[in-house]
C-alpha positions in Angstrom: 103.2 188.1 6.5 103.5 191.7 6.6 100.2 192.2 4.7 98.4 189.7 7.0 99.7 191.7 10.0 98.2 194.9 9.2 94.9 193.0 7.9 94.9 191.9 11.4 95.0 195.3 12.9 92.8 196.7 10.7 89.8 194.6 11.6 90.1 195.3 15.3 87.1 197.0 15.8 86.5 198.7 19.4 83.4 200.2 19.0 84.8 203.8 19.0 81.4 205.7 18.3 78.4 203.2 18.8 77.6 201.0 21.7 79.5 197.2 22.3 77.1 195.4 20.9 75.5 192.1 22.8 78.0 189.6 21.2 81.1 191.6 22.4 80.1 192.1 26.0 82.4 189.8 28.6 82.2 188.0 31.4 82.5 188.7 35.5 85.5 186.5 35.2 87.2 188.6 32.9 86.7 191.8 34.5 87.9 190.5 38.1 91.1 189.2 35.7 91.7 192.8 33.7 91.6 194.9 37.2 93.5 192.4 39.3 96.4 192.4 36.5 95.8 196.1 36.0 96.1 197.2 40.0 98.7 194.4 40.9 101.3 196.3 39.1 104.2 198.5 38.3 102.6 201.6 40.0 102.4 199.1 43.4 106.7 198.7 43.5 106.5 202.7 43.5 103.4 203.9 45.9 104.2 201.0 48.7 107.8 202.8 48.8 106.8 206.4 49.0 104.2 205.9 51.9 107.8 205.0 53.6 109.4 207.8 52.2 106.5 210.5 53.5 106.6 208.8 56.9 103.4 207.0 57.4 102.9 204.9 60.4 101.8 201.2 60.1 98.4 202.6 61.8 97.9 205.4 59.3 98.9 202.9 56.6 96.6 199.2 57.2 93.5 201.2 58.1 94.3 204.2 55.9 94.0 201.8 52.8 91.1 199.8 54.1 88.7 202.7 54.0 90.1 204.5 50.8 90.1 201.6 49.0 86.5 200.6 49.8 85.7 204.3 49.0 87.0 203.9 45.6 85.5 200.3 44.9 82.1 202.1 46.0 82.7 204.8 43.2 83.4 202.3 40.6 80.2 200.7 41.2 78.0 203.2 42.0 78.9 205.8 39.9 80.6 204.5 36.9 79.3 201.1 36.1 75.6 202.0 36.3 76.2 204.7 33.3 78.6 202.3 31.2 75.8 199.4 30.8 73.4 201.5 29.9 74.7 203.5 27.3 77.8 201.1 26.3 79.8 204.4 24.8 83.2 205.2 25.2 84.1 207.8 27.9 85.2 210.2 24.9 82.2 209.4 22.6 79.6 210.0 25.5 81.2 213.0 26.4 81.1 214.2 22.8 77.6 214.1 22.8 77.1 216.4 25.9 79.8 218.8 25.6 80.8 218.8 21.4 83.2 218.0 19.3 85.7 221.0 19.9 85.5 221.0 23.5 85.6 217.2 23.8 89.0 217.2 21.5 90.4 219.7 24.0 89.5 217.1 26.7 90.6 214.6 25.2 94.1 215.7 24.3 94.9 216.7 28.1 93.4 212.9 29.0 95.8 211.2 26.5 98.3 212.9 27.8 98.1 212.1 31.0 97.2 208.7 30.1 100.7 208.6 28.4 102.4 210.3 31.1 101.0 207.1 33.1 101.9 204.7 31.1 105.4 206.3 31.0 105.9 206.3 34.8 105.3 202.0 34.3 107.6 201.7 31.2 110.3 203.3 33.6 109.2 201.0 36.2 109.9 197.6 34.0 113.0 199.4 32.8 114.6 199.4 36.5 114.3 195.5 36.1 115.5 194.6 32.4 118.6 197.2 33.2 120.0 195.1 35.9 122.0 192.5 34.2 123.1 195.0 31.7 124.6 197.4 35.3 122.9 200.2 33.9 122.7 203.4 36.8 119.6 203.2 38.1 117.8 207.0 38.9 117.2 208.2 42.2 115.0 209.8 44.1 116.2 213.6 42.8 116.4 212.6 39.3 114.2 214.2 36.8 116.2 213.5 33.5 117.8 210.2 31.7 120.4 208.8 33.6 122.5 206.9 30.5 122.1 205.8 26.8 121.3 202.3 28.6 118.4 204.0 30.4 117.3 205.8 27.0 117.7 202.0 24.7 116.2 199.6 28.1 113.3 202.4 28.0 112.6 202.2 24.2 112.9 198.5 24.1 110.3 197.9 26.8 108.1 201.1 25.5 108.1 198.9 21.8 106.5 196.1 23.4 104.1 197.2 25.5 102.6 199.4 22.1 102.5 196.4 20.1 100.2 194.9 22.6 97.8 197.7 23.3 97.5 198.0 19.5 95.6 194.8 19.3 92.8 196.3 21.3 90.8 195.5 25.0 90.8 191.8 23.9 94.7 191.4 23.7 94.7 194.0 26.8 92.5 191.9 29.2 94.0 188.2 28.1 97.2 189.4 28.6 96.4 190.9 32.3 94.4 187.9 33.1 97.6 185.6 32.5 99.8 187.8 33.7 98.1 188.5 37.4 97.6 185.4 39.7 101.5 184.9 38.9 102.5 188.5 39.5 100.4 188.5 42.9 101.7 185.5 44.6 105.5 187.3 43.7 104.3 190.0 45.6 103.0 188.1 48.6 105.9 186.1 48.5 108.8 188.3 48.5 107.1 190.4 50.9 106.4 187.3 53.5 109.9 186.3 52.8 112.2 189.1 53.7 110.8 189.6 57.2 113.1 187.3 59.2 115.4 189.4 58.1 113.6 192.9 59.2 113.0 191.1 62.4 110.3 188.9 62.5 110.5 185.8 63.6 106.8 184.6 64.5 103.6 186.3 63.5 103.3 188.2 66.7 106.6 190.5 65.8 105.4 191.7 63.0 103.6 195.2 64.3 106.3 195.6 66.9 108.4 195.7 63.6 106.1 197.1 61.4 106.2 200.2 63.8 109.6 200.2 64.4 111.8 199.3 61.3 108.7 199.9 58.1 106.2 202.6 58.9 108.2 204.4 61.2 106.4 207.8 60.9 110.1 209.2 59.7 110.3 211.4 56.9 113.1 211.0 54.2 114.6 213.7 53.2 113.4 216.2 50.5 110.0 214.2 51.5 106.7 215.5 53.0 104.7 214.0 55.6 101.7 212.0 55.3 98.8 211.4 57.8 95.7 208.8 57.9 93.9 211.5 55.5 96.3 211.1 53.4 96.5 207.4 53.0 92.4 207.3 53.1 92.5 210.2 50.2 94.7 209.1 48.2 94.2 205.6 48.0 90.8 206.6 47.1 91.7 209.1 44.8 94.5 207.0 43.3 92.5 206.2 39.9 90.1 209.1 40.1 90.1 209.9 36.5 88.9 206.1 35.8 85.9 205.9 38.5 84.8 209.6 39.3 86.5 211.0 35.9 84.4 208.3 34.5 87.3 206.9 32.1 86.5 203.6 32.8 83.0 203.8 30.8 85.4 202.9 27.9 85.9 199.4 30.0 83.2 198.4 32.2 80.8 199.4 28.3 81.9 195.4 27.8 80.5 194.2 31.2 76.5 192.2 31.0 75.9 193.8 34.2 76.4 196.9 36.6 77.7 195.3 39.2 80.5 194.1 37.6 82.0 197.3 39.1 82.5 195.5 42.0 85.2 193.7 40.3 87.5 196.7 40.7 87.8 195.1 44.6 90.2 192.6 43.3 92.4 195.6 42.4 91.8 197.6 45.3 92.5 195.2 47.8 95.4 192.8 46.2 96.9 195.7 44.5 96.4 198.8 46.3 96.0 197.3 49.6 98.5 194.0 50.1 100.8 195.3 47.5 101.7 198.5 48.4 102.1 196.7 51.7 104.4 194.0 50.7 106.6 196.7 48.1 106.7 199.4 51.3 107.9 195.4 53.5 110.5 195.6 50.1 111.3 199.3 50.2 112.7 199.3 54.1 114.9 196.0 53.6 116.0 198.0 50.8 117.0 200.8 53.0 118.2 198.9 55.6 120.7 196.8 53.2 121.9 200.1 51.5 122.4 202.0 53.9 119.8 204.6 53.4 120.4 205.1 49.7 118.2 207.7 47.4 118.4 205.3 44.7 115.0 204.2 43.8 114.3 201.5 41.3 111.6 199.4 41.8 112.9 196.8 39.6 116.5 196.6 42.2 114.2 196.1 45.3 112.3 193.5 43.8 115.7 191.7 42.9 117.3 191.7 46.4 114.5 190.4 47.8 113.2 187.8 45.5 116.0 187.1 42.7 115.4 186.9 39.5 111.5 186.3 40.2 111.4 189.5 41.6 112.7 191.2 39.0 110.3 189.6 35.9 107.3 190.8 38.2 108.3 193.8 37.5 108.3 194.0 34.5 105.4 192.4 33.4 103.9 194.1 36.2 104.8 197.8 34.9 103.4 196.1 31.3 99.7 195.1 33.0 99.4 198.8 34.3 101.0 200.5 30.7 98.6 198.4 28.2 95.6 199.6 29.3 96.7 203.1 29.8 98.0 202.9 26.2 94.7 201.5 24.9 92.7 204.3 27.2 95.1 207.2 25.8 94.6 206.0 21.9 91.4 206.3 22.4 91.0 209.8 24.1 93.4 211.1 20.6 91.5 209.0 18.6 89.2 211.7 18.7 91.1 214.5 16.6 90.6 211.9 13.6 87.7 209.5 14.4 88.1 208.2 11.2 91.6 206.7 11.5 92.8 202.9 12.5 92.6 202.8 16.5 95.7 200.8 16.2 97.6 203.3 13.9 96.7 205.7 16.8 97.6 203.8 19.2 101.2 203.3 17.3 101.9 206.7 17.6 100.1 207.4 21.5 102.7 205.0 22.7 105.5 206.3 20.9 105.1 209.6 22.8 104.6 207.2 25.9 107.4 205.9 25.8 109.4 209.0 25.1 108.0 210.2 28.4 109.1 207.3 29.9 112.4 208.2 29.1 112.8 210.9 32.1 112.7 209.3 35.9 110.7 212.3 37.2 107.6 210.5 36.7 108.5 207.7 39.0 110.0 210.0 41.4 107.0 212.4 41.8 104.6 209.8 40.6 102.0 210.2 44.0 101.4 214.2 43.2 101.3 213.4 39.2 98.4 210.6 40.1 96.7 213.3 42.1 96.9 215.7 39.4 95.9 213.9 36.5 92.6 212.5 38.3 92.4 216.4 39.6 92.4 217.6 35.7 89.9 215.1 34.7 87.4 214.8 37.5 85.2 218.1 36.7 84.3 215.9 33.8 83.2 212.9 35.3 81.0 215.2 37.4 79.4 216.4 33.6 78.9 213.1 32.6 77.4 211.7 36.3 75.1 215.0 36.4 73.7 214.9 32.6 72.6 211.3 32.5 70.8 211.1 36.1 69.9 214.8 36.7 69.5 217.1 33.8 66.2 215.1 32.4 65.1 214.9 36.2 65.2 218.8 35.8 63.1 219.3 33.0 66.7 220.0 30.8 68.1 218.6 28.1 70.7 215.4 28.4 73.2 214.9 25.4 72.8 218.9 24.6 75.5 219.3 22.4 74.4 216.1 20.5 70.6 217.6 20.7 71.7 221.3 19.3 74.3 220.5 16.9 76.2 222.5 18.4 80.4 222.0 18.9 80.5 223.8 21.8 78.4 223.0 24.8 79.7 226.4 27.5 78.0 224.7 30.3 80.0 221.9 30.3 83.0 223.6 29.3 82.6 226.6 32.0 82.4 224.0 34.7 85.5 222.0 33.6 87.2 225.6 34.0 85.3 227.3 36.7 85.8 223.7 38.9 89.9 223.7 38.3 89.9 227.4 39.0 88.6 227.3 42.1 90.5 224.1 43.2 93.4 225.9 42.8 92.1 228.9 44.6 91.2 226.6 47.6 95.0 225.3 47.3 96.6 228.6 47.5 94.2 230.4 50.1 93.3 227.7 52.7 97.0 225.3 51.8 94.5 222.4 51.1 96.8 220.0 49.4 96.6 218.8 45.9 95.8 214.9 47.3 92.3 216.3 48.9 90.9 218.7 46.4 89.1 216.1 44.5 86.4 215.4 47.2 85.0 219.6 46.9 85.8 219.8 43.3 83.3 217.1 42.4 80.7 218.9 44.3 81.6 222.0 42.9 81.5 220.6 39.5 78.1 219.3 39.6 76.6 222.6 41.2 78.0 224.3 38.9 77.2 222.1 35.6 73.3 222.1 36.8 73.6 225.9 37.6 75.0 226.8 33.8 72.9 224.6 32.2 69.7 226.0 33.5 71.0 229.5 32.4 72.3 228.3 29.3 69.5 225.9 27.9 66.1 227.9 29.3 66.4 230.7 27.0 66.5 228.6 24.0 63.9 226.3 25.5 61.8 229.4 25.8 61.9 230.9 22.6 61.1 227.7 21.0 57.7 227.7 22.7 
């Protein structure tokens, strides 16, 4: 049995270093599956509640999340999708070719971490749920290390789990989200449709009365900054920078027969990060209303009041939906220190150090600026890769250059990934721009400055091979 097992992982074959080939590509049914089951999720029970906790309004909220989620649909299909079918390469492997192996490992080690740091946040979010029966303390909204040994064992057991899943690759991945979602969407819709008699509304007509007065109030908790329409638009958009604009989702959308297939991500955007962050905020202020304002804040608690025992299984297979694919994505990225090893073997070991992360609360609790910061740190990038497949040959350069050079070190990509963080943080600390809006600028910075260097860089050597 044991022998079979590992035989079985062993042939999983994702294509690490040469394009999916015809056979392997899948359908526009199975992508609308993979990012329904991957944005209806664990992250959803936590953003919908912090938009209540920064005080947004029910304006700044509904129409907030219409535009920014449009915006980010736009990106996947525009910008990423178009590049993935044509060159059907993983994000890492593609970006190995234009900036070189060293500066590509360095990459991707900060991607797989954040990756893990992601799927971390969602283990802790399934945890809140398996930990009720067991009346283990749930962390609140100050917490930043384990609460109990019950935490520390509910965590582990969950983390164990969600590896062994992500080690059988994208296939197991995007059948498991494609059961998993139309159930864990109408538990969404449903407890959030059901507790509102008892927020107040009693016909259709209450509800933005309500909405106003008793959800999105506009009132900031405490410890809690406040958030405006820009920041709703920004960050909704923004939420999965790093896939879209950081261009991590070339190692998914490589599968699809056709670009727009990118369009599919709408099914995420718009159950997930639109309706369900609506319904868990709907959640989040019975919640407080019931408990008297309490800090504590687990996901997998607010789920149970409001829909029993329903309520709290979405939750955990939610938080699962969102971790498996972040697991699969960060083996991947550290795949790259040893290209030659199992991608299961390294995804064994990615989501054991996910799962230890898991372990500390802090990533729930701080889990909006950590999204914005890990999309922040990968988006110069994304800008490389958008730049060097539609630009550089445009501009009489050289695409692939580190490929094209054998070289391991390609300085205008690496300059730019550098330069572009430098100066984001620059713009931070002199003009107070927050962290959630940076992204917009630093993608134009990043592409300036990527064609910039690599006309310095690569004329001289064009020159004196004439």
């Amino acid at each position: 049995m044991k022998k079979g097992l590992i035989a079985q992982l062993d042939s999983v074959n994702e294509f690490e270093r040469e394009p999916v080939p015809v056979g392997q590509q899948r359908s526009f049914k199975n992508f609308l599956g993979m990012y329904a089951g991957e944005h209806t999720a664990g992250t959803e029970f936590v953003i919908g509640p912090l938009f209540v906790a920064h005080g947004v309004t029910a304006f700044e909220l509904v129409f907030g999340l219409l535009i920014g989620n449009l915006l980010a649909v736009l990106s996947w299909a525009f910008l990423t999708a178009p590049i993935a079918v044509k060159v059907r390469l993983t994000m890492y492997f593609q970006l190995e070719k234009i900036c070189g192996p060293i500066l590509v490992k360095v990459y991707n080690v900060v991607n797989g971490l954040m990756f893990c740091f992601l799927a971390g946040s969602m283990i802790a979010v399934s945890a809140t749920a398996v930990g009720i029966p067991f009346g283990i303390p749930m962390p609140s909204l100050s917490d930043f290390y384990p609460s109990s040994i019950g935490w520390i064992i509910t965590v582990l057991f969950i983390g164990a789990i969600t590896t062994i899943i992500a080690m059988f690759g994208y296939h197991w991945v995007s059948k498991f989200s494609n059961i998993a979602a139309p159930w864990m969407i109408l538990i969404f819709f449903a407890a959030g449709i059901a507790v509102l008699p008892n927020l107040g509304v009693t016909k259709i007509s209450d509800f933005w009365t309500v909405a106003n007065e008793k959800i999105w109030t506009g009132e900031v908790m405490s410890g809690q900054s406040k958030f405006t329409l820009w920041h709703v638009i920004f960050f909704s958009w923004f939420a999965n920078m790093a896939m879209h604009i950081g261009m991590a989702d070339l190692s998914i959308l490589r599968y699809a027969k056709k670009w727009y297939y990118g369009f599919t991500s709408a099914t995420g955007m718009y159950i997930g990060h639109y309706f369900a962050w609506i319904a868990s905020g709907i959640l989040y202020a019975l919640f407080l209303q019931q408990s008297n304002q309490s800090t504590e804040f687990a996901p997998g608690v607010i789920a149970y009041q409001a829909a029993g025992i329903a309520g709290a299984v979405c939750v955990v297979i939610a938080g699962w939906t969102t971790a498996n694919p972040t697991i699969y994505r960060a083996g991947l990225a550290l795949q790259s220190l040893k290209p030659t090893a199992k991608t299961w073997k390294v995804t064994l070991i990615t989501g054991a150090l996910t799962t230890l992360a898991a372990c500390f609360p802090a990533l729930v609790m701080k889990l909006l600026d950590f999204v914005a910061l890990y999309g922040l740190l990968l988006m110069p990038m994304g800008a490389v890769i958008f730049i060097d497949f539609w630009l550089i040959p445009k501009l009489s350069l050289i695409p692939n250059y580190a490929a094209y050079k054998g070289i391991k070190i390609n300085w205008s990509a690496g300059l730019t990934w550098v330069v572009t963080l430098f100066l984001c943080v620059a713009i931070n600390q002199v003009f107070g721009i927050e962290i959630f809006f940076l992204g917009l600028p630093g993608w134009f910075i990043a592409a300036f400055l990527y064609i910039v260097l690599s006309k310095l860089l690569q004329k001289p050597i064009q020159l004196s091979a004439r």
